[in-house]
N, C-alpha and C positions, 0 to 999 in steps of 0.2 A: 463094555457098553459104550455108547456112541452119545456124543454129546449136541444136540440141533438149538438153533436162537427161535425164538420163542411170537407166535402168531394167537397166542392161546386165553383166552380168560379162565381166571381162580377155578379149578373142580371143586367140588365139596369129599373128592374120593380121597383117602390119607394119603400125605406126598409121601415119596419115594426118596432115599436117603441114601448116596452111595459113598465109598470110600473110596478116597485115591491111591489105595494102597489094596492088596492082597486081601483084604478081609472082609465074610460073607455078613450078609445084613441078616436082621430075625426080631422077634420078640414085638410084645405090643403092651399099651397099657390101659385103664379103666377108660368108661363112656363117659360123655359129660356133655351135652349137646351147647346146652349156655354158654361153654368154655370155649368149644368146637366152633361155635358161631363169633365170637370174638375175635377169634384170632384169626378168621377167614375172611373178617372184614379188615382186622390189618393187613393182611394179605394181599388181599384183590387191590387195596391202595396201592400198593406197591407194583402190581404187576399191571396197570393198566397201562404203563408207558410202554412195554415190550408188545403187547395183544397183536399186534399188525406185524411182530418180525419175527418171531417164531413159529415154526410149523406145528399145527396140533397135535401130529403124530408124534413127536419126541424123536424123529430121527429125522437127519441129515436128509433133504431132499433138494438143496441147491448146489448142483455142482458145477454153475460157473466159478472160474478161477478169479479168488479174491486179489490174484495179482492183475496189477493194470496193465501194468509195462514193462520190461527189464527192470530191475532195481539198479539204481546208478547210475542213472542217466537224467535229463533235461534236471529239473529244477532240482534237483537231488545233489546235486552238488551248488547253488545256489547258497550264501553267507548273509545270516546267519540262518541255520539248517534244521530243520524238524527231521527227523529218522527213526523208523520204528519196524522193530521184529519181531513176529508175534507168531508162537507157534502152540495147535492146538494135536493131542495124540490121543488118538480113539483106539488103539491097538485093534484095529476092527479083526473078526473071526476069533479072535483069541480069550479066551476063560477070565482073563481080567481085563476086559473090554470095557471102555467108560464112554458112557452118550453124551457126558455134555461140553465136551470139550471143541467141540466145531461153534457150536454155540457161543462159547466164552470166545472164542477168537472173532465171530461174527459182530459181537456187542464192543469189545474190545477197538474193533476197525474203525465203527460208524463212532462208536465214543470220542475217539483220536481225530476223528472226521471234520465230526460237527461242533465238539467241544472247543477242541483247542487247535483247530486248521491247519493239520496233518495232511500233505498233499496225498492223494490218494497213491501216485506213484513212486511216495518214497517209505510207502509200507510192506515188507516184503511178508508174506504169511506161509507157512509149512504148514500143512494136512494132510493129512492122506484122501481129503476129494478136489488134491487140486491133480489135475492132468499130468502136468510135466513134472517128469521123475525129479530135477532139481529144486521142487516146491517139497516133495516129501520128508518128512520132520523125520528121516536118519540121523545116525550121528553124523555121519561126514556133514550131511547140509546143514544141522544144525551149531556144527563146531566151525563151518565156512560162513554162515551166516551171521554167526555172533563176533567174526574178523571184520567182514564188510558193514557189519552196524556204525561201528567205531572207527574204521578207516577214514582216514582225513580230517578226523573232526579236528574244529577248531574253536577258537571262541567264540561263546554265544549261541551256540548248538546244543538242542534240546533230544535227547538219544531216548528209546524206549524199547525194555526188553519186556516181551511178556511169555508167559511160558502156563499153559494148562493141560498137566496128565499127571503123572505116577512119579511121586517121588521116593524117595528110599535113603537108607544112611548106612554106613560100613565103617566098622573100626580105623580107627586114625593112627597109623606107624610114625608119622612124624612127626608128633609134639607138636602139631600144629593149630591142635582143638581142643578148646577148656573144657568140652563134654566129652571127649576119645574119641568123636567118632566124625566122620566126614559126611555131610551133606550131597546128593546126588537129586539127578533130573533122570529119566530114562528114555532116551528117544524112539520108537517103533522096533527099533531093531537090537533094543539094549541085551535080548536075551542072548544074540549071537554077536554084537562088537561091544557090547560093554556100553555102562554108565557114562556119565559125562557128570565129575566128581565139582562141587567147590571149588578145589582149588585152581583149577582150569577157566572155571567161567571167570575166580577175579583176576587171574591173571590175565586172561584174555581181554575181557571189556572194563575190568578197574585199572589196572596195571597203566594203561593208555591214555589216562581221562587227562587231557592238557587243564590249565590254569582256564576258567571260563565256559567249560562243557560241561553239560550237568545229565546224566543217567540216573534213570529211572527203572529199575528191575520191581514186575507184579507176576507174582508166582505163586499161581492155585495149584499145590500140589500138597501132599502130604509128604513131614519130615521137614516143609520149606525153611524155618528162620532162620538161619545161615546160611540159606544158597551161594550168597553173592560173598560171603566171609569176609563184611568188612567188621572194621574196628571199634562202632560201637553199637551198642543196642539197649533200645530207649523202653523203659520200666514206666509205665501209665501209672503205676500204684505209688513212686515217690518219684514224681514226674522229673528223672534223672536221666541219664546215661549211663550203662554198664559198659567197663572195658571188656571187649572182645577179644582184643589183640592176641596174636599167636604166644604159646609159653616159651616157643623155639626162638622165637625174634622172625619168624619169616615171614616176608614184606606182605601185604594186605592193601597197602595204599595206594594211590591216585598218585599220578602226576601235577595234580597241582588243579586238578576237576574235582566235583563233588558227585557220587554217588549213594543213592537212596533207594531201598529196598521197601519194598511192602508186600509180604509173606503170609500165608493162609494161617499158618498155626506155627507152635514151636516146635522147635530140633524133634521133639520127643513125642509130638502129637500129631494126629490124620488130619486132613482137610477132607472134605465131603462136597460131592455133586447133590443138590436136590432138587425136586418139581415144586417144595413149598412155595415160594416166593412167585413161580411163574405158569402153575399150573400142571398139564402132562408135559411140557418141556424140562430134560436136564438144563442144570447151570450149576456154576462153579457157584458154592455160597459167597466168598470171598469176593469174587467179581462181580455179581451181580449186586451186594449190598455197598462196596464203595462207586460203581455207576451210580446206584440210582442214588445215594446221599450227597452226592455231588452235582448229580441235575438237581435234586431238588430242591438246594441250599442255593443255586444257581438261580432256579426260578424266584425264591422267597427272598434274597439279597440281592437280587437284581446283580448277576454276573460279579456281586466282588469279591468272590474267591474265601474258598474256607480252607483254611490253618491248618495245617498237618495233625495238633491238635483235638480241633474238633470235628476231623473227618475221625479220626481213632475213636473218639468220645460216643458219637454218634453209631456207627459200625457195629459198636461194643454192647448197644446200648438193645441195637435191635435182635443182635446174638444172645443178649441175656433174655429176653421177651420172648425169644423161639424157644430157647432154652429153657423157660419156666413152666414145668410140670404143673402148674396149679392155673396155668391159663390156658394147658391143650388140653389136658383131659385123653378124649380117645382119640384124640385127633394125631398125632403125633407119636408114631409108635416106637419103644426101642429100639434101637438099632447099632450094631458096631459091638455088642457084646458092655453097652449102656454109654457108649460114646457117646459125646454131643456135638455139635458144629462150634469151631473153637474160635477165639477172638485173633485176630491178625495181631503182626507182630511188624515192628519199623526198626530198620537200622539204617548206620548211614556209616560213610567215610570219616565223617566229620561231626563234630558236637554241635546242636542248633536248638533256635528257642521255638519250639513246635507249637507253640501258641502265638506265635510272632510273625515266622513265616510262612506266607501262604503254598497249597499243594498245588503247581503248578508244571503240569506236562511239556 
């Protein structure tokens, strides 16, 4: 299914709960109109900032190219430098087709846009509704694109990867993974050239990070919390650091940059597309709950920025509220074989006080 950005106000019909992974949706539960009515008023809060940028129909209907201009060129090379790559995969015709992933790339753009003044021309986007075969989210473009994100950076350059489709995990031959198994993205054409694994992307965009350049990787997929395989990851429940690091010893780290991760769900668990939050439009859960907790912490503290911290706090806070059977009622039906929409997960290269430092693109 195919993922569209969102022109829509709250339905009252039950949203639609998809998986980023292989697995068919079903199952409903009890009526409960009081409860149903509740939580459609949290809801419609939530979704009134998107009402004017999504289409009602839930599918993709703009298909000018979210590219402005070449990537890498005029102010794209400018010091110090904003850069962002942002790829969305609707496998369109195909049996595990996802609708909201044009959308999360949509939201995504104008976020980087209007939030944190992202020239428009130094955003390069892959989808399959942009025109020119070099925007298309293949592997080759997407394994050329994540070269040229990072290329040249230098100090004081603010780099961002975002990635929304189908992720997947495979056993791990190298000693490389404390769980065996290796983390993967699937680009459009992953069934005929193959995944695009871990340890490729931190090689590729960690490997490179000089002393002063800070990456940012936001990945609504399923299987995400290790995408980017760096060295630690940060446990909300004893507000710590777990060592990540390979059991092999093989490298993981930066050159002397900071890279931060913010992942839909863990190694072991699905991310989910749903219309809750926005209506008959898909949206990545994931993306769409750290936008709007970030505008609207924005609007209520007047721009001074929320803490790594309490963007997680908060996030968690509205996933356990969707997640509360005794606030949906019939609203909310089974889905995933009793899956639920799962809390994001932060890692980084480096140990930091996530109540300290602000989340900053």
């Amino acid at each position: 299914m195919e993922k569209t950005a969102c022109n829509t106000q709250y339905s009252r019909t039950k949203p639609e709960l998809n998986c980023k992974c292989f697995v068919p949706t079903g199952g409903q539960s009890g009526d409960n109109q009081e409860r149903h009515h509740r939580f459609s008023q949290f809801v419609r809060k939530f979704a009134r900032r998107f009402k004017n940028k999504l289409s009602s129909s839930g599918e993709s209907t703009n298909v000018s190219s979210m590219n402005v201009k070449p990537s890498g060129t005029g102010s794209a090379e400018t010091h110090p430098r904003k850069r962002a790559l942002l790829c969305g995969v609707t496998y369109k015709n195909k049996k595990y087709k996802l609708k909201g992933t044009v959308n999360d790339v949509k939201s995504m753009r104008e976020f980087l846009i209007d939030r944190y003044n992202y020239p428009e021309e130094c955003i390069r986007v892959l989808t399959e509704d942009e025109k020119e075969d070099i925007f298309s989210p293949t592997k080759k473009n997407i394994q050329e694109s994540l070269k040229w994100l990072v290329e040249g950076s230098e100090s004081g350059d603010s780099l961002v990867f975002y990635f929304s489709g189908h992720g997947l995990r495979q056993p791990d031959f190298n000693d490389d993974e404390r769980d065996g198994f290796d983390e993967t993205i699937c680009p459009v054409d992953f069934m005929q050239e193959g995944m695009i694994l871990d340890n490729e992307i931190n090689s590729t965009i960690v490997w490179p990070l000089k002393k002063g350049v800070t990456l940012h990787a936001i990945v609504d997929a399923c299987h995400s919390g290790t995408i980017l395989d760096l060295e630690y990851i940060y446990k909300p429940e004893i507000n710590d650091w777990e060592d990540n690091s390979a059991p092999s010893k093989a490298r993981k780290s930066t050159s002397g940059g900071i890279a931060i991760c913010l992942s839909a769900c863990d190694d072991d668990k699905m991310a989910a597309d749903t219309t809750a939050f926005t209506g008959k439009a898909m949206a990545g859960a994931m993306t769409y709950l750290m936008i709007e907790t970030i505008n609207k912490d924005a609007e209520v503290n007047k721009d001074a920025g929320i803490t790594y911290g309490h963007l997680l706090e908060r996030m968690r806070e509205m996933v356990e509220l969707f997640n509360d059977k005794s606030c949906l009622g019939k609203f909310l039906p089974t889905v995933f074989y009793h899956r639920k929409i799962q809390h994001a997960l932060l890692s980084s290269s480096e140990r930091f006080d996530v109540y300290a430092k602000k989340f900053q693109l």
